[in-house]
N, CA and C of each residue as an Amber inpcrd file, in Angstrom:
protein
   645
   0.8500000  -1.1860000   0.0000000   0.0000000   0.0000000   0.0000000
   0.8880000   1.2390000   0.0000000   0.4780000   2.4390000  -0.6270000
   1.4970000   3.1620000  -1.1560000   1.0760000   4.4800000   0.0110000
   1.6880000   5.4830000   0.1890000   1.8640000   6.2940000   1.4670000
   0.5180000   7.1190000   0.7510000   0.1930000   7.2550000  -0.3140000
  -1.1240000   8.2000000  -0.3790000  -2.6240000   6.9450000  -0.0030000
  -2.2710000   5.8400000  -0.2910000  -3.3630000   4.9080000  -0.2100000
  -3.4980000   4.4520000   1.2540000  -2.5480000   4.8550000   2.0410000
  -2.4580000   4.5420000   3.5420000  -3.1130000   5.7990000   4.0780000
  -2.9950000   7.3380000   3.4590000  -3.8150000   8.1400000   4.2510000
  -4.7450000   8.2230000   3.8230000  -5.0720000   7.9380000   2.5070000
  -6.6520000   7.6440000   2.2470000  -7.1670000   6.5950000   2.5940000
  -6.9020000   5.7950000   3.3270000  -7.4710000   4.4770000   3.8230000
  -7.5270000   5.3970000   5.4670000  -6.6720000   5.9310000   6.1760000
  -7.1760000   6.3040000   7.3620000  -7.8900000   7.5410000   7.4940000
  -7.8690000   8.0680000   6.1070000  -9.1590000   9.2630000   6.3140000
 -10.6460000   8.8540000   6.4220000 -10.5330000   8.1920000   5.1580000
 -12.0830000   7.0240000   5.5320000 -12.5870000   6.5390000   6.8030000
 -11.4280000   5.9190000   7.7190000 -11.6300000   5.3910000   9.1570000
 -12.1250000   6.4060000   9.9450000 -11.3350000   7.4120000   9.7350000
 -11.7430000   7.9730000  10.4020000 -13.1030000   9.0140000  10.5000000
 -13.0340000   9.1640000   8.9290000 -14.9590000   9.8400000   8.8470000
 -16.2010000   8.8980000   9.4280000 -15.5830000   7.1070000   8.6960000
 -17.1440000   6.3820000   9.1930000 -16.7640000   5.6360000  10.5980000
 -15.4450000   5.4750000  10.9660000 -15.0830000   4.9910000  12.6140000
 -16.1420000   3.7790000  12.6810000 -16.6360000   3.0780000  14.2510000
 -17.1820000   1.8990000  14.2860000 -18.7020000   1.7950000  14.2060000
 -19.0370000   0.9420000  13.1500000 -20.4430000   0.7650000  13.4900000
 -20.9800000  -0.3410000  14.6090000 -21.5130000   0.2850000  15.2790000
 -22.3770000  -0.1600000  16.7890000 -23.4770000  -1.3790000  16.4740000
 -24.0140000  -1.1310000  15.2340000 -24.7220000  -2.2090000  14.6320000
 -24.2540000  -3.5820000  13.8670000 -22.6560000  -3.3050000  13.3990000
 -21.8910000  -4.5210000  12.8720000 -21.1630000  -4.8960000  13.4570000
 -21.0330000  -4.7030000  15.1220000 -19.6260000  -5.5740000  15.6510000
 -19.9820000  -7.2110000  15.4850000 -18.8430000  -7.5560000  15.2760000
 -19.1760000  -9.1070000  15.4600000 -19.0470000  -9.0030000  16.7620000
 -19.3960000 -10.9090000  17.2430000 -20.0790000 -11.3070000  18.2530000
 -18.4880000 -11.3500000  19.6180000 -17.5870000 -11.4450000  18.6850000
 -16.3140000 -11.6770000  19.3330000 -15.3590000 -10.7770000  18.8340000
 -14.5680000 -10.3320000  19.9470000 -13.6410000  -9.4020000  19.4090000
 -12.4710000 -10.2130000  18.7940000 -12.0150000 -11.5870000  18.6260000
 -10.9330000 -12.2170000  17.8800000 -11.6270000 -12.4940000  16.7810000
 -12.8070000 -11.9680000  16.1780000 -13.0530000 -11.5900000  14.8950000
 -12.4880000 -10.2730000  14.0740000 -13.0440000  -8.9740000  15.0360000
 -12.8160000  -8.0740000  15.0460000 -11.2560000  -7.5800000  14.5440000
 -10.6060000  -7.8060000  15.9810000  -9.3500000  -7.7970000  15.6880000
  -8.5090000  -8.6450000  14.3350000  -9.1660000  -9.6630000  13.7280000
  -8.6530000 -10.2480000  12.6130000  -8.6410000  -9.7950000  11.9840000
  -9.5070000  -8.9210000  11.4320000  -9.9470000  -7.7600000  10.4600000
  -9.4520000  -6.0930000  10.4630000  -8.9700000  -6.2890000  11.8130000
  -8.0690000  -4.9750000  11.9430000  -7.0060000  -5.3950000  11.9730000
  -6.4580000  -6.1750000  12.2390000  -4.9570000  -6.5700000  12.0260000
  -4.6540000  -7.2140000  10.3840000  -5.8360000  -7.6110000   9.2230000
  -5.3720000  -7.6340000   8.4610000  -5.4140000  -6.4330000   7.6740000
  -6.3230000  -5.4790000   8.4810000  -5.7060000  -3.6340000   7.8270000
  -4.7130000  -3.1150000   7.6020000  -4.3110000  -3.3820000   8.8860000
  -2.9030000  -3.1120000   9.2830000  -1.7720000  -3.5340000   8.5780000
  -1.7890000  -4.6930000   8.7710000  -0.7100000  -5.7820000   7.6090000
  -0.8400000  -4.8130000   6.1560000  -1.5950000  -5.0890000   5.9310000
  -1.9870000  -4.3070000   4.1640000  -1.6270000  -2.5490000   4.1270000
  -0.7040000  -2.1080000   5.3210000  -0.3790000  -1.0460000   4.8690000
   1.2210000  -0.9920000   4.9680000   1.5860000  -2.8420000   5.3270000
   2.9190000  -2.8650000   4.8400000   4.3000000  -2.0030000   6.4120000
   3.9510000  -2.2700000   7.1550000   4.5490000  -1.9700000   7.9150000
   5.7900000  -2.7200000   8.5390000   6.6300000  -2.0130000   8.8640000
   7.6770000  -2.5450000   9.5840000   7.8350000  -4.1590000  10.2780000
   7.2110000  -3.7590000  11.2360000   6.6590000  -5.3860000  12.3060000
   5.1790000  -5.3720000  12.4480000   4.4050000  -6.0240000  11.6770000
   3.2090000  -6.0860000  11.7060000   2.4630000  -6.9690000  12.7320000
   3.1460000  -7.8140000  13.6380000   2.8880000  -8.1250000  14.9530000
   3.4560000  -7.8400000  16.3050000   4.1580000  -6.7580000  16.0840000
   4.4810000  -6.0160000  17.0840000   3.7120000  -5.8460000  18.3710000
   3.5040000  -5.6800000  19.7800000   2.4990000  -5.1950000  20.6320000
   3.2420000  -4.7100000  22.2950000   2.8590000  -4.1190000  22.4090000
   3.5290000  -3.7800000  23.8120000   2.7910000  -4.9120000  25.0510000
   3.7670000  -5.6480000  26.0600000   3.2370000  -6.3640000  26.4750000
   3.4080000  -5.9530000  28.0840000   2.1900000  -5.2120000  29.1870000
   2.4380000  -4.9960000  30.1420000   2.4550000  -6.2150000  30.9070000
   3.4750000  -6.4620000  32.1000000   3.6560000  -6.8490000  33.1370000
   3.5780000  -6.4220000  34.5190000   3.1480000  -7.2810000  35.7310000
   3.7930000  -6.5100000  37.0580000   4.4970000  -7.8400000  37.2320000
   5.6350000  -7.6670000  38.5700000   6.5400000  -8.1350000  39.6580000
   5.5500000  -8.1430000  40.9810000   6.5740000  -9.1660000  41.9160000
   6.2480000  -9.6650000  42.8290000   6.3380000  -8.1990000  44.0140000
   6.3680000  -7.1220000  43.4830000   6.7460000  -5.8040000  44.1170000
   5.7130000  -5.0970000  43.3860000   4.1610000  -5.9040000  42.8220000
   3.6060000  -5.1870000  41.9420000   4.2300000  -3.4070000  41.6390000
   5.4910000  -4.0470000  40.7050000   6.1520000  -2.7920000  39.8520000
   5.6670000  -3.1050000  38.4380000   5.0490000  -2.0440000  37.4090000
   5.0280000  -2.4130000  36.2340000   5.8690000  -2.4840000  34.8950000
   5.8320000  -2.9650000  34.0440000   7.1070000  -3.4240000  33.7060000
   6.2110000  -3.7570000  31.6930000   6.7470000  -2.6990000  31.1270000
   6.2920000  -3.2840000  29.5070000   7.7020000  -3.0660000  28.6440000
   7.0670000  -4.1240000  27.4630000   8.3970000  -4.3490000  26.9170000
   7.3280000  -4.6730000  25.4280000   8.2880000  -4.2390000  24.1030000
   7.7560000  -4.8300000  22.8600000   7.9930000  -6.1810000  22.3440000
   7.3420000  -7.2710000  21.9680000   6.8400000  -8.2030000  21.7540000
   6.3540000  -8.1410000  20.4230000   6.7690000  -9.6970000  19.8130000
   6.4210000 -10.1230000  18.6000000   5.1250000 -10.9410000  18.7450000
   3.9560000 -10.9830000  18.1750000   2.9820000 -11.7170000  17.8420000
   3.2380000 -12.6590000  17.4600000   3.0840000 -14.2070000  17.8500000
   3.3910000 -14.8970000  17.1120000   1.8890000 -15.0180000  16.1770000
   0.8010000 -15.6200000  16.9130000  -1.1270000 -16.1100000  15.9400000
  -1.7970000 -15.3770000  17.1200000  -2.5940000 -15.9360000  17.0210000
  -3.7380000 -15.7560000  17.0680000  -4.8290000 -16.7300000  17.3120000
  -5.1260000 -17.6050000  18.5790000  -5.9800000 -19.1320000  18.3120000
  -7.0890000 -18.3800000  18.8780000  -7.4380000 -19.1400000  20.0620000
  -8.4550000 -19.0260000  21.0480000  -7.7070000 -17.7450000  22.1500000
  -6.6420000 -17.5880000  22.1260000  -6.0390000 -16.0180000  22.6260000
  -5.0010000 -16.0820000  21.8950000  -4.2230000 -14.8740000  22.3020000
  -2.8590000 -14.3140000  21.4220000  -1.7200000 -14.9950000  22.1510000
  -0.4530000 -15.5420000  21.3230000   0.4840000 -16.2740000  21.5080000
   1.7590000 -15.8000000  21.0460000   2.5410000 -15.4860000  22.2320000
   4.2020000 -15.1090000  22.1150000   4.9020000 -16.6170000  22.4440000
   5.8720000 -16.2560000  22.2480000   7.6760000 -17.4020000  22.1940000
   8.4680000 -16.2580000  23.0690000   8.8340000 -17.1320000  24.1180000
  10.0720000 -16.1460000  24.8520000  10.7360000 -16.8270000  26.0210000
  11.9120000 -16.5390000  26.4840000  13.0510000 -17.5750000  27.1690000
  11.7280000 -17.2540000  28.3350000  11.9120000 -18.6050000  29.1180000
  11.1750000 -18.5670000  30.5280000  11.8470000 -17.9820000  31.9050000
  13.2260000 -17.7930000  31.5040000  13.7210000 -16.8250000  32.3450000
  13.8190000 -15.1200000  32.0860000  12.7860000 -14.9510000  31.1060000
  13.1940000 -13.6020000  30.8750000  12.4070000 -12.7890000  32.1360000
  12.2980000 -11.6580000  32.0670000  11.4120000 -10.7790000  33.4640000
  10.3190000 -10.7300000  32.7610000   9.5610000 -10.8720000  31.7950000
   8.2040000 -11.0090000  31.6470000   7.7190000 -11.9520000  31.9170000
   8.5440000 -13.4600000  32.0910000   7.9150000 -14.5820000  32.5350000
   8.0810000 -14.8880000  33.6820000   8.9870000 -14.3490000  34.7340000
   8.6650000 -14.3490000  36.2880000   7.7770000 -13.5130000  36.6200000
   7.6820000 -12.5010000  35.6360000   6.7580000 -12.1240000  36.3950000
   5.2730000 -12.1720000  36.2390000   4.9850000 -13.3750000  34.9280000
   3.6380000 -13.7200000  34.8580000   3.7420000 -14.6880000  36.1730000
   4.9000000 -15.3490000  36.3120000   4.9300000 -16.6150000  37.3410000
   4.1640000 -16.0040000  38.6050000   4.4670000 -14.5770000  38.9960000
   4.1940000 -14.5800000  40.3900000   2.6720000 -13.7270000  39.9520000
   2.3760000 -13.2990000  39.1250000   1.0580000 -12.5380000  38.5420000
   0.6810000 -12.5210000  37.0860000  -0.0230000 -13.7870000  37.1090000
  -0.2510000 -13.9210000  35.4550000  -1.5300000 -13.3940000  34.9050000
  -1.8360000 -12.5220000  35.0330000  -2.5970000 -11.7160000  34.1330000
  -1.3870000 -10.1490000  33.9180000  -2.0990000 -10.1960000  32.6970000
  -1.2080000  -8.9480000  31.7500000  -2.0370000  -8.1720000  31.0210000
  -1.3700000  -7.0060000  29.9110000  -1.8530000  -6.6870000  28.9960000
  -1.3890000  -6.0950000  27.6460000  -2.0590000  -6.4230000  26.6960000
  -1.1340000  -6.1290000  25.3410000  -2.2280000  -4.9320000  25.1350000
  -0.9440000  -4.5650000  23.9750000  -1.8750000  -3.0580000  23.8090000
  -0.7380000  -2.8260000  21.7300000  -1.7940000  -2.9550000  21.0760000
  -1.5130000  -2.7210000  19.9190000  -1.8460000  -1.3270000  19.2890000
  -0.7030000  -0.5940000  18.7890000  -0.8040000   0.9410000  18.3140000
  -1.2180000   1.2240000  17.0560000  -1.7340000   1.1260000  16.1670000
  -2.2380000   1.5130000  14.5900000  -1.8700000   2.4680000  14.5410000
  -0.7560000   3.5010000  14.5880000  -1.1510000   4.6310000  14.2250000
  -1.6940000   5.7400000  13.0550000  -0.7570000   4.5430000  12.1830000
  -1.6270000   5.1540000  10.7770000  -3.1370000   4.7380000  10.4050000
  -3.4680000   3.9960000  11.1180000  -4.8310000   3.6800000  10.9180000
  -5.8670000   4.4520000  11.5030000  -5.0150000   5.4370000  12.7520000
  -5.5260000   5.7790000  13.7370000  -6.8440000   5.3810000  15.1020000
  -5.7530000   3.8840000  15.1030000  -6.3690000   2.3550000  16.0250000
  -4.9750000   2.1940000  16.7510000  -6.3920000   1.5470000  18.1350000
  -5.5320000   1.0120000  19.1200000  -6.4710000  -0.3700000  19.7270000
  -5.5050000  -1.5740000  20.2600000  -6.0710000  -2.0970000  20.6030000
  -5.8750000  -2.6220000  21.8850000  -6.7450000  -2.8050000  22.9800000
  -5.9040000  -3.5570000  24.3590000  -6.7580000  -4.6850000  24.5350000
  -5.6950000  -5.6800000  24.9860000  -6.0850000  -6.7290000  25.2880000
  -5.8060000  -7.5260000  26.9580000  -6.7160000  -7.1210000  27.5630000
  -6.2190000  -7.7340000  29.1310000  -7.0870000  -9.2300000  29.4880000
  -6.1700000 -10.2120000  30.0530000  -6.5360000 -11.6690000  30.3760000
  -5.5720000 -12.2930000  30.9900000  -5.5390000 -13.6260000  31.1760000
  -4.6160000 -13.8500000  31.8300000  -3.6260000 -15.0900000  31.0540000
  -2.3110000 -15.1390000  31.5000000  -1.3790000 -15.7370000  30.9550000
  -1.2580000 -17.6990000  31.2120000  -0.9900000 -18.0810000  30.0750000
  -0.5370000 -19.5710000  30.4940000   0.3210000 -19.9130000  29.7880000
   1.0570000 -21.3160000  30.2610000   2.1480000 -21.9340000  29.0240000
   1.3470000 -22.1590000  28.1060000   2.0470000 -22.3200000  26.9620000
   1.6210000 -23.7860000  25.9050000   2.1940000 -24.7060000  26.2330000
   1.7920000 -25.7290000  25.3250000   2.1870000 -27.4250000  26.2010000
   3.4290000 -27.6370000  25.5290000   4.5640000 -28.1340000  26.0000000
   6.1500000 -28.5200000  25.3050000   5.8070000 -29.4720000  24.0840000
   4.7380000 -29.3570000  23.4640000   4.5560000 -30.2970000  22.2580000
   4.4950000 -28.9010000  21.4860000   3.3840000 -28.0040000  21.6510000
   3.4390000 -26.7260000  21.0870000   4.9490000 -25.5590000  20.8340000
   5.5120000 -25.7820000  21.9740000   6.3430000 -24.7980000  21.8230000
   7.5930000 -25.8550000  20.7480000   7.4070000 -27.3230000  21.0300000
   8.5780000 -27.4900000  20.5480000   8.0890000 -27.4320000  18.7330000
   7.0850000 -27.5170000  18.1990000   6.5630000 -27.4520000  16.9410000
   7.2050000 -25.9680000  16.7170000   7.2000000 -25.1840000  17.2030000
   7.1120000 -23.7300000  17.1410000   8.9090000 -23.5460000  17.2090000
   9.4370000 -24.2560000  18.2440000  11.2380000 -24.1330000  17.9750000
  11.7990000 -24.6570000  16.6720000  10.8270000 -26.1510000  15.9580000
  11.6350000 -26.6450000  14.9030000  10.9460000 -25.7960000  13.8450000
  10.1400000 -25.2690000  14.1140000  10.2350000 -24.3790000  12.5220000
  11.4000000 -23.0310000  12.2980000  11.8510000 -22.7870000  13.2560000
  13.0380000 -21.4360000  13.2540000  13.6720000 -21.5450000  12.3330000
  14.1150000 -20.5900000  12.0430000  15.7610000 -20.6390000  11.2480000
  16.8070000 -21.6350000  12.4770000  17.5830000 -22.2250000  11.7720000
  18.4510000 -22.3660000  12.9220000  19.8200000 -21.0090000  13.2630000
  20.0630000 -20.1390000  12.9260000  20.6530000 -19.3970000  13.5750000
  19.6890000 -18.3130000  14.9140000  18.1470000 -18.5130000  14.3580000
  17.1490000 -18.2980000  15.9750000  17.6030000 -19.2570000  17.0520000
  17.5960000 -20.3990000  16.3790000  17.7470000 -21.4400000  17.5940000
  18.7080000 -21.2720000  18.1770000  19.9710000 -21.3400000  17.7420000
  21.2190000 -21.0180000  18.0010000  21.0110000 -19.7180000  19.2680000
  20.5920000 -18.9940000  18.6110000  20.4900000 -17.5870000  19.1410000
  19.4780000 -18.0200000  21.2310000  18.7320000 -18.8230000  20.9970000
  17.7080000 -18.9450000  22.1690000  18.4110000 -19.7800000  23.1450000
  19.5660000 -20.2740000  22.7030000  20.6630000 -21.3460000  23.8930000
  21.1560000 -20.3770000  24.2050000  21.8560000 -19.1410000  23.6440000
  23.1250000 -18.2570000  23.9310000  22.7710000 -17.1610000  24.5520000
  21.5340000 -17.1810000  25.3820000  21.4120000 -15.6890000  25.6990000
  20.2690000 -15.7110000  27.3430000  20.8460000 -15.2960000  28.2790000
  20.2410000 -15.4150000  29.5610000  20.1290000 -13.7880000  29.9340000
  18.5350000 -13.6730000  29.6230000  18.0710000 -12.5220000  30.0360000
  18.0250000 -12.2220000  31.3650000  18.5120000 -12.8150000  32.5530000
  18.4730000 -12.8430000  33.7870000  19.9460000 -12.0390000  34.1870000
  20.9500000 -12.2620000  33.0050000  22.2970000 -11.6750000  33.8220000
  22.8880000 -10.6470000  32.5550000  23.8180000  -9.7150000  33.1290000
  24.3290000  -8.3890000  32.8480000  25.8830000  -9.1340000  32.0360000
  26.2410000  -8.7020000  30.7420000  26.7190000  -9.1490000  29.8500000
  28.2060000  -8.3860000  30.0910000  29.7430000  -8.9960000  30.0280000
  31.2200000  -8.1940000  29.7570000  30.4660000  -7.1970000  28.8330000
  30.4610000  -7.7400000  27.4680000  30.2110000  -6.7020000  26.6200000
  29.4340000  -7.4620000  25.3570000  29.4600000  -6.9220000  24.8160000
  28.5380000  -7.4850000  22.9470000  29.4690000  -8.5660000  22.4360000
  30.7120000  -8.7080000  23.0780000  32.0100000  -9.8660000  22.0820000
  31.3840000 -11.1790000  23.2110000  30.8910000 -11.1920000  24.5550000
  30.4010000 -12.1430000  25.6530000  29.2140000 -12.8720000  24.8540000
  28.3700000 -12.3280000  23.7620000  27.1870000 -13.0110000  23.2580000
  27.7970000 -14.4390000  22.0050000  28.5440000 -13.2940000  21.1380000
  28.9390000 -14.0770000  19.9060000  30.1820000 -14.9420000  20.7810000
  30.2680000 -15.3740000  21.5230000  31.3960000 -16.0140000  22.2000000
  30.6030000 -17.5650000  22.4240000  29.2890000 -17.0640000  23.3080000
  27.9800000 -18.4140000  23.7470000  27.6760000 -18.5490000  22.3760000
  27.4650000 -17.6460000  21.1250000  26.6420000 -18.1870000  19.9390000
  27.7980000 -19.2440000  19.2180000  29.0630000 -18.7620000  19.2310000
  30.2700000 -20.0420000  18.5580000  29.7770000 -21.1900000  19.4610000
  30.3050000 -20.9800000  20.9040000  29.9380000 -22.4840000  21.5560000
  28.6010000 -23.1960000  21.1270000  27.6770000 -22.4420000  21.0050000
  26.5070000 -23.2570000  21.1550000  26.3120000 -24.0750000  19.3580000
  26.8960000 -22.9240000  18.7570000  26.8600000 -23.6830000  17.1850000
  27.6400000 -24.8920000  16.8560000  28.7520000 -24.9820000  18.2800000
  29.5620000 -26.0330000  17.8320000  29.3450000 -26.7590000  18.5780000
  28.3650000 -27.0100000  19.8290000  27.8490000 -28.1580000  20.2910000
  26.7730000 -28.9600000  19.8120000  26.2840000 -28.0150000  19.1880000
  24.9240000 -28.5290000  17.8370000  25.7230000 -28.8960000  16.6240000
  26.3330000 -29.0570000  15.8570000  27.0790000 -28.3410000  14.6980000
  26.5700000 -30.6880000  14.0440000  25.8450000 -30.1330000  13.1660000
  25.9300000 -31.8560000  12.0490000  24.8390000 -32.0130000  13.5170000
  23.8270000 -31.5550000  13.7560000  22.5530000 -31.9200000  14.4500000
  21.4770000 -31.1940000  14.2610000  20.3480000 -31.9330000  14.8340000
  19.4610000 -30.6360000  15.3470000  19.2390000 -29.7500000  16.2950000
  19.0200000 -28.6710000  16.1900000  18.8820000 -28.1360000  17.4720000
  17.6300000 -28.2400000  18.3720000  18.0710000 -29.0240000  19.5280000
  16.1970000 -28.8830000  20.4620000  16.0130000 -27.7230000  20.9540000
  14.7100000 -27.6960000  21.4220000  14.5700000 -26.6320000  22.0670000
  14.8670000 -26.6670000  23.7820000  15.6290000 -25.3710000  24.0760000
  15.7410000 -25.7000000  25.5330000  14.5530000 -25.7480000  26.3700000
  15.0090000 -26.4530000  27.6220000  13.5560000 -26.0310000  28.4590000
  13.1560000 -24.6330000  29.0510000  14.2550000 -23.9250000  28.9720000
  13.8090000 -22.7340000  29.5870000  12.9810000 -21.4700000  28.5520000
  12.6110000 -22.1250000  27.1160000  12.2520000 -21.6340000  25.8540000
  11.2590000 -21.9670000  25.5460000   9.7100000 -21.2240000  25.4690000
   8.4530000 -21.7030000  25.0130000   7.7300000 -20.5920000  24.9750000
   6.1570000 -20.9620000  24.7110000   5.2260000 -20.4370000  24.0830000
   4.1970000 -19.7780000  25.4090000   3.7720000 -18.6030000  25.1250000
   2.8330000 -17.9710000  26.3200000   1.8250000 -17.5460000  25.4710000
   0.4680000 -17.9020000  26.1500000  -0.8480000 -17.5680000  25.7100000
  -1.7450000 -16.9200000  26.6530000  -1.8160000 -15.6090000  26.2450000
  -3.1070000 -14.5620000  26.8880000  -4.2520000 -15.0270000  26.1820000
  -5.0640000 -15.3780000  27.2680000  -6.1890000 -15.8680000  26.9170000
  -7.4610000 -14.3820000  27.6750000  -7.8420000 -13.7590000  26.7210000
  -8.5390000 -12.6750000  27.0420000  -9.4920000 -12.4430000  27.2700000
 -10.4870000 -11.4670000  28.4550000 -11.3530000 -11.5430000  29.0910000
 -12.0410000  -9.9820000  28.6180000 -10.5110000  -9.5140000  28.3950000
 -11.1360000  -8.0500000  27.7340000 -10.6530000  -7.5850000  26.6080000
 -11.1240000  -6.9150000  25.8490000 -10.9180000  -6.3290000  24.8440000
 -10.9660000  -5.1370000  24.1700000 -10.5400000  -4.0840000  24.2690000
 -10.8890000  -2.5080000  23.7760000 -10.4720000  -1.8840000  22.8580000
 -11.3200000  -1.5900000  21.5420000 -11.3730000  -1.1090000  19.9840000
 -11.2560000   0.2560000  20.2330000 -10.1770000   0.9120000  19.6800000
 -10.4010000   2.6840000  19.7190000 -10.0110000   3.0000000  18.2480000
 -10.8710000   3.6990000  17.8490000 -11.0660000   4.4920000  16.1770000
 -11.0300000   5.6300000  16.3310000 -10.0550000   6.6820000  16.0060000
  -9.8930000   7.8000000  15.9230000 -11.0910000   8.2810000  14.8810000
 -11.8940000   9.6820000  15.2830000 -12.5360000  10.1020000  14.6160000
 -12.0130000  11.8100000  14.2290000 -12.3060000  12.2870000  12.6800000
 -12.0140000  13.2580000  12.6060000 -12.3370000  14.4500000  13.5300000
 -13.7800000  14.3340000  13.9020000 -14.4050000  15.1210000  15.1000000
 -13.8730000  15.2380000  16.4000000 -12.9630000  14.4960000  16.6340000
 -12.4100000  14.0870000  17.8020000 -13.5420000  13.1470000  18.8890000
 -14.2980000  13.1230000  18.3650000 -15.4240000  11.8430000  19.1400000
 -15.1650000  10.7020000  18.7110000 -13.8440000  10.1610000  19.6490000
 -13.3050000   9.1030000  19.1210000 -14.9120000   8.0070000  19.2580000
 -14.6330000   6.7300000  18.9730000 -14.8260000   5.4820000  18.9930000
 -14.1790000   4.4810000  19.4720000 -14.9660000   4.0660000  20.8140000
 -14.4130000   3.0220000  22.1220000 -15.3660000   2.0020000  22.5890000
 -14.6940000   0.6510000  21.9300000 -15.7720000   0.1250000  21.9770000
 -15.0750000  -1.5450000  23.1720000 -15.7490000  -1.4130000  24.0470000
 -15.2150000  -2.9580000  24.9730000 -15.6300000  -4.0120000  24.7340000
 -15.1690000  -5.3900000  24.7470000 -15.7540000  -6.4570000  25.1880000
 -15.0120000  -6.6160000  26.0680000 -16.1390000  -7.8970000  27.0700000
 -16.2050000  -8.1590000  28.2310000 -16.7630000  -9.5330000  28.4710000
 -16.0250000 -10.6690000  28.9180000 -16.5760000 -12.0190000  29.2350000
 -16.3850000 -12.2280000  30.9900000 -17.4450000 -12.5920000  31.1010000
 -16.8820000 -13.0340000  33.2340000 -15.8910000 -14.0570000  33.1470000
 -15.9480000 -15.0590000  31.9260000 -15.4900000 -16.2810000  32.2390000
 -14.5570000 -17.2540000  31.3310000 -14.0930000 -18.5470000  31.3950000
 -14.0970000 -19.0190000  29.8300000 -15.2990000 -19.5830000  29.2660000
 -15.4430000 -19.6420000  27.8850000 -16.6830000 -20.0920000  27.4690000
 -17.8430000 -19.1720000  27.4280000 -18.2770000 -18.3870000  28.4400000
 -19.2390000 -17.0110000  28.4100000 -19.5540000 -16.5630000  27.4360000
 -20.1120000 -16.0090000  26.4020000 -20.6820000 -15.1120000  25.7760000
 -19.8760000 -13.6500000  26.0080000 -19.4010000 -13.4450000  24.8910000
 -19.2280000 -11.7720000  25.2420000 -20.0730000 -10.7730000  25.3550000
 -19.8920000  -9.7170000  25.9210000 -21.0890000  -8.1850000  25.8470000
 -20.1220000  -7.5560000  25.3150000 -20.6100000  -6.2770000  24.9400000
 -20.0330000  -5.3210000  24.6240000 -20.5650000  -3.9660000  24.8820000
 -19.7360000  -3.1150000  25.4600000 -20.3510000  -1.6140000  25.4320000
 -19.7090000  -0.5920000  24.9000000 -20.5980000   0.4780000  24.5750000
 -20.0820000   1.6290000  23.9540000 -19.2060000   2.8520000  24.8920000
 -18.1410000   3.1130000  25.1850000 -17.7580000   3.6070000  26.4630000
 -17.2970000   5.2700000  25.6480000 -17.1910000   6.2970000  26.6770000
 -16.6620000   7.4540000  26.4550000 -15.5300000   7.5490000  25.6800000
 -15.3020000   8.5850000  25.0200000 -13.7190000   8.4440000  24.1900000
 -12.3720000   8.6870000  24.9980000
């Protein structure tokens, strides 16, 4: 999509913003359809999302994150020692929060966190490149590095302890799934009366609602 077809695609959004009468029934519809907007204007990291955390000191703590899909909730890959995963350990609910800006969309997503099962994550390690793999043995987000020559030092070792193999996946390396309870659509409007729209489930399985909230 070409830089005049991207602001004419978010001028439009923003004159007709959300209709109240066509939401689907689920917002992982919704969002499918805004995230394949998004994609189609050709961006940088098109699964990008900011992923809030707290600590056992409820301190908050966000960091950017790759999307991996999209199932029954949204699914990252990340070392299990990193600080986003202790600190789902000691408080696993979170929240992602996706920026459109050229679309002039945002999306948040709050629920709570679980593994995937080591059958999942390991499907998900053997499809890598192997210099990813390589890369997910050699690197402990828990400790403070000599310098940048300390990384490519673990990436030689680790290539030459694999080297004429496959690489497994370690155990401290897998898959996390926010499984979401909430959901919040914001459409910039030219008027400045944005468009904010929630879903809301009590439970798993529930039925969603949805309401129309202030901008």
């Amino acid at each position: 999509m070409t830089d005049t077809a991207i602001a004419q695609r978010r001028a439009a959004l923003r004159r007709t913003g959300l209709d109240a009468d066509a939401l689907p029934d689920s917002p992982l519809d919704l969002f499918s359809a805004w995230h394949d907007d998004w994609r189609a204007t050709d961006p940088h990291d098109p699964a990008a999302a900011v992923l809030a955390t707290t600590d056992d000191r409820h301190r908050p703590s966000a960091r950017w994150i790759d999307l991996a899909h999209v199932d029954h909730g949204f699914v990252l890959f990340t070392a299990y020692t990193s600080r986003k995963s202790t600190d789902l350990a000691v408080h696993p609910r979170a929240e992602l929060c996706f920026g459109w800006l050229e679309l002039a969309r945002q999306v948040r997503v709050g629920g709570v966190v679980e593994r995937l099962s080591p059958l999942d994550s390991d499907d998900r390690f053997a499809s890598l490149p192997r210099p990813v793999q390589v890369l997910a043995w050699s690197t402990d987000q828990r400790s403070p590095l000599a310098g940048r020559g300390s990384v490519h030092e673990r990436l030689t070792e680790v290539a030459g302890r694999f080297e004429g193999q496959e690489v497994p996946r370690p155990e401290f390396w897998g898959g996390l799934r926010l499984v979401p309870d909430s959901v919040e659509f914001w459409q910039g409007r030219s008027d400045e009366v944005h468009d904010r729209v929630l879903y809301r489930r009590p439970g798993a399985g529930a039925p969603w609602t949805t309401e129309w909230m202030s901008p």
